[in-house]
C-alpha positions, 0 to 999 in steps of 0.5 A, spaced: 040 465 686 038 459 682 037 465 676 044 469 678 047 462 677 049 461 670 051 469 668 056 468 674 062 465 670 061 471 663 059 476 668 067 474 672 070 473 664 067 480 662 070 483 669 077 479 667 078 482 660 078 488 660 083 487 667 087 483 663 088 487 657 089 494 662 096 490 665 098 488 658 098 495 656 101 498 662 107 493 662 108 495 655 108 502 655 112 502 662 117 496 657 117 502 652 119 507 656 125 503 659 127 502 652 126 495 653 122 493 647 126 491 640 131 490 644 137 482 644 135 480 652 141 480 655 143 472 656 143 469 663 150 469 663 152 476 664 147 477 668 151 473 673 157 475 672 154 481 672 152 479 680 159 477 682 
């Protein structure tokens, strides 16, 4: 245990990285596809009037 002990925390950020970089990707392929990327987000205001 005592040898496992100091690798745990790079081998849990070896296992993050590449999980973090998968969803970053996937949101901006999904973004891409809608049309929302290069776009003027909307502004708050309209979004609520939009609501009503």
């Amino acid at each position: 245990m005592f040898l496992t002990l100091p690798f745990d925390r790079l081998l849990d950020m070896t296992r993050t990285v590449p999980s973090a970089c998968a969803n970053l990707t996937v949101c901006t392929i999904v973004a891409r596809m809608e049309g929302l990327v290069g776009r003027e987000p909307t502004p708050v205001v309209e979004l609520a009037e939009a609501a009503t």
